[in-house]
C-alpha positions in Angstrom: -129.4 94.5 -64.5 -133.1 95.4 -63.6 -133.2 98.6 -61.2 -135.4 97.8 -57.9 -138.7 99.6 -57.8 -138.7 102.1 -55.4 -142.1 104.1 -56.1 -143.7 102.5 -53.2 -140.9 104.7 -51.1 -142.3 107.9 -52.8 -143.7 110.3 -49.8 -145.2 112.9 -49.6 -145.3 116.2 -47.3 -149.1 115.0 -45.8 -147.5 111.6 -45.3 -144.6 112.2 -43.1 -146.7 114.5 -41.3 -149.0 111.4 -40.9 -146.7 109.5 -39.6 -145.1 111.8 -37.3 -148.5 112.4 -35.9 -149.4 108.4 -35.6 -145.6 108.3 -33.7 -146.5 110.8 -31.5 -150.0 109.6 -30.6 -148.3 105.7 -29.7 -145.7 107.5 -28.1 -148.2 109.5 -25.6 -150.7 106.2 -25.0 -147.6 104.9 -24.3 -146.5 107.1 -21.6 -150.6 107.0 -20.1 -150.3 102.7 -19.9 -146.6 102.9 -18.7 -146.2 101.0 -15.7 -149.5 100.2 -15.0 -151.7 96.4 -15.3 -152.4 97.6 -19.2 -149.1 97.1 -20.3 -149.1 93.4 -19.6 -152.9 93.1 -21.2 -151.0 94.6 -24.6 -148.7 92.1 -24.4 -151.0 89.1 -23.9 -153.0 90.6 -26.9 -150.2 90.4 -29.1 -149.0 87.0 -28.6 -153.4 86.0 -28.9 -152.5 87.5 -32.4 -149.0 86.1 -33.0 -150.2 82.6 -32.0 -153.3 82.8 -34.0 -151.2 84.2 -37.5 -148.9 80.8 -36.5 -152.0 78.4 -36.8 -153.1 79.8 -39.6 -149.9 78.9 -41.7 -149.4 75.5 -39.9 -153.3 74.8 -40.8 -154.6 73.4 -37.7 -157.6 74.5 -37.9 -159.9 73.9 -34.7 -157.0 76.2 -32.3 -156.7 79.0 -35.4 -160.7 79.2 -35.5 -160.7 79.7 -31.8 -158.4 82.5 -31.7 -159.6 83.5 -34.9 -163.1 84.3 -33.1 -161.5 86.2 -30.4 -159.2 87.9 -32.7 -162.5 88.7 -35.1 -163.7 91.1 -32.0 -160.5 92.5 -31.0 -161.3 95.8 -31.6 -164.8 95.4 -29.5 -162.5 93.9 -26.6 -159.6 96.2 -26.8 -162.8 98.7 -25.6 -163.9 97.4 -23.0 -160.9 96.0 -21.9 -159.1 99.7 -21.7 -162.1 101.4 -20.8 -160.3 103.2 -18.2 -157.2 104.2 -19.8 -159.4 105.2 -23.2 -161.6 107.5 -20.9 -158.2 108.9 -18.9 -156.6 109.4 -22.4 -159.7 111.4 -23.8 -160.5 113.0 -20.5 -156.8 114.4 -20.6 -156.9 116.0 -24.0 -160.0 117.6 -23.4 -159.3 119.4 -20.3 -155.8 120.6 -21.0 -157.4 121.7 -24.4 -160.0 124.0 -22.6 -157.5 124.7 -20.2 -155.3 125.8 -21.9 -157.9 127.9 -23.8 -159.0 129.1 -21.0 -156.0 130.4 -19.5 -154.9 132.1 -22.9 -158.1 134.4 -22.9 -157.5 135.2 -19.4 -154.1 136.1 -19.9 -155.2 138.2 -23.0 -157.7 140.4 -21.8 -156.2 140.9 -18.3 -152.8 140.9 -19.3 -151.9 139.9 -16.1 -149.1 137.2 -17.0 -146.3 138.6 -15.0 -147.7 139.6 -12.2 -149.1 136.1 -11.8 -145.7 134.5 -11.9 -144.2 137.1 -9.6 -147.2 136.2 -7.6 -146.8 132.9 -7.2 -142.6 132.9 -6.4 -143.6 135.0 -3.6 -146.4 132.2 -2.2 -143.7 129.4 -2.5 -142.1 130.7 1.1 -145.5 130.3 3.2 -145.5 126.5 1.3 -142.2 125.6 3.0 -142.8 126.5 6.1 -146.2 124.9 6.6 -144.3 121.8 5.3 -141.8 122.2 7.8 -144.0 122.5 10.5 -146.2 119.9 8.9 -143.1 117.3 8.9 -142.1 118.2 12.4 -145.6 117.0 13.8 -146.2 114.4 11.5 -149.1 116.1 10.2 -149.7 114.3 6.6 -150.6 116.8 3.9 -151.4 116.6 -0.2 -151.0 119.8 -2.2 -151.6 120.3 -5.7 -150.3 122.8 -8.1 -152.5 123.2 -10.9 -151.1 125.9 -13.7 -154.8 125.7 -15.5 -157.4 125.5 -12.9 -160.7 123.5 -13.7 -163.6 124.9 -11.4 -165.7 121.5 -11.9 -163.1 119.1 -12.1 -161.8 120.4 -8.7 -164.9 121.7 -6.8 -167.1 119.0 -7.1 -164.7 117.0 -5.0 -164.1 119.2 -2.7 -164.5 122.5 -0.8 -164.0 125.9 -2.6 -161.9 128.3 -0.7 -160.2 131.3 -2.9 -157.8 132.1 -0.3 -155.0 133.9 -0.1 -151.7 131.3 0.4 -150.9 131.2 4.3 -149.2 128.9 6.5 -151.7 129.2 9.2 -154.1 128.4 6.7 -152.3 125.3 5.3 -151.5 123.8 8.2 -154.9 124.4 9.7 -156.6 122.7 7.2 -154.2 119.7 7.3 -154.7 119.3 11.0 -156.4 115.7 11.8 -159.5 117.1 13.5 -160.3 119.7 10.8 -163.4 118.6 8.7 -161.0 119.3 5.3 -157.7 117.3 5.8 -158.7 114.1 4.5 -158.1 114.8 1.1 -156.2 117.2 -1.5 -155.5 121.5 -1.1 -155.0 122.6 -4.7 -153.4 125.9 -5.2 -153.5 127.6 -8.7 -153.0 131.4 -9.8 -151.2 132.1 -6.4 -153.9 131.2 -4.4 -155.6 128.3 -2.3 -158.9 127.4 -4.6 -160.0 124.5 -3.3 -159.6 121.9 0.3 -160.7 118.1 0.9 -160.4 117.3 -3.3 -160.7 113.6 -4.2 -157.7 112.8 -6.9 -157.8 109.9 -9.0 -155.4 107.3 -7.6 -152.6 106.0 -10.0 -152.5 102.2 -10.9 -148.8 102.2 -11.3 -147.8 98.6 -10.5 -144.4 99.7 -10.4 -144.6 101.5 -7.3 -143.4 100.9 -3.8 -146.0 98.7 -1.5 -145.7 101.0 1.1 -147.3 103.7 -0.7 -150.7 104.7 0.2 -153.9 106.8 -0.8 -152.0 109.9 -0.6 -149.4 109.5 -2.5 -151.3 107.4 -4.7 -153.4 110.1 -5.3 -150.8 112.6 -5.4 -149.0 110.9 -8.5 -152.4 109.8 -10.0 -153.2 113.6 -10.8 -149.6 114.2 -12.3 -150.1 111.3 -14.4 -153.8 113.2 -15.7 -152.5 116.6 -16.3 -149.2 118.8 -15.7 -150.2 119.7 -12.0 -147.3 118.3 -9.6 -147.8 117.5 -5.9 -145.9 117.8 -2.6 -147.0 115.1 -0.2 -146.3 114.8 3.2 -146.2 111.6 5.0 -147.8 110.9 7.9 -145.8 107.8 8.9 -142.5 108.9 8.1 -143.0 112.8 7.7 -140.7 112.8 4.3 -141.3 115.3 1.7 -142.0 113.7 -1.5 -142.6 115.3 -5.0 -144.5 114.2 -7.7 -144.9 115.0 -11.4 -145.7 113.5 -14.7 -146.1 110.4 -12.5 -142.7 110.2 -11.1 -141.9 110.8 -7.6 -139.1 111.7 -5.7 -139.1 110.9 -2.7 -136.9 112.8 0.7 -136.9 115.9 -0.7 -134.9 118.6 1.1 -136.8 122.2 1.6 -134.1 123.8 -0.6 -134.7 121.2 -3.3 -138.6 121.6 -3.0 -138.0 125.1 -3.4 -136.3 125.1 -6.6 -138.4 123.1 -7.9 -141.4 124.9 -7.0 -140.0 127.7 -7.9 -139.5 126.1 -11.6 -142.8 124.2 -11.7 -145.2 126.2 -10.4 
């Protein structure tokens, strides 16, 4: 009895790393088109391309040469179609690249790294208050916690400030006649660097109607980078909490403690 030939199975050390690294690139585009509009584009592309391989083994030749056409630029389409997600995906490699690049040197020459954590643990308490006082008043708010802090990804949506973390402060800039609460406070580093920031808003069609531009926003920049956000809502004054484009939503001050405590 002939012995099957298995040669084609030989692999080798480059090639399982290849494929591990083609697994783990599907796996993060993946996560970026989960739950948005693109997801349902993917899966009218594929049955284009399943239909099209079916008339081309049944011969019928005017519908194959159609598809066949549209299937012949697929790669042009796929381009402009996913414009958006392609620039978000590239956009988010880059900048957590020179982020984190950024944030190693820093931590290397100053040696800092410690005190920064202790640091920021002690500016979680001022955080909870202004929320409290900012849910009792129904005052809504957007705060972002940014581990790696991007000067010009930040600033030139908004206001710098450098400040010191306060609840005065926070709730001051969150009140409705103040020229900065119509948009995003991002603390990083223990302190308040920016006011008023413009966040890309998430295209999740998975999540609640009732949802608007702040917490829109709020889970857009959690899906674009590992910040997370606390929003407050205006309507309802719940606390919600958002990372890696999740929310939860009626979030206890003990609750938003620990996990500020463990995020930030």
């Amino acid at each position: 009895m002939d012995r099957f030939d298995l040669s084609f199975l030989h692999l080798r050390f480059l090639d399982i790393i290849d494929i591990i690294l083609v697994a783990f690139i599907i796996y993060y585009i993946y996560n970026l088109i989960r739950g948005t509009i693109a997801v349902n584009i993917v899966l009218g592309l594929i049955i284009i391309y399943l239909v099209y391989l079916i008339t081309e083994q049944l011969h019928m030749r005017l519908l194959s040469n159609i598809l066949g056409g549209f299937v012949s630029v697929g790669f042009l389409a796929l381009i402009i179609v996913f414009q958006q997600e392609i620039r978000r995906f590239l956009l988010l490699i880059g900048k957590n690249a020179a982020l984190h690049r950024n944030k190693l040197w820093k931590t290397i020459l100053s040696g800092k790294k410690e005190l920064e954590k202790e640091a920021t643990v002690t500016s979680v308490k001022p955080i909870i208050d202004a929320c409290k006082s900012m849910q009792n008043s129904r005052t809504g708010a957007l705060i972002v916690f940014a581990k790696y802090f991007d000067d010009q990804y930040y600033q030139n949506t908004g206001e710098p400030i450098d400040a010191f973390i306060s609840k005065r402060l926070i709730e001051t800039i969150f009140k409705k006649n103040s020229p900065l609460h119509d948009g995003a406070v991002v603390i990083s580093e223990g302190k308040i660097k920016a006011a008023s920031c413009i966040l890309p808003v998430s295209d999740n069609i998975k999540l609640p109607p009732q949802f608007g531009l702040r917490h829109r926003a709020g889970i857009g920049i959690t899906e674009m980078s590992d910040a997370v956000a606390v929003i407050v809502s205006e309507e309802t004054g719940q606390i919600a909490y958002a990372k890696q484009g999740r929310v939860r939503m009626d979030v206890s001050y003990r609750d938003l403690e620990k996990l500020l405590t463990r995020d930030i």
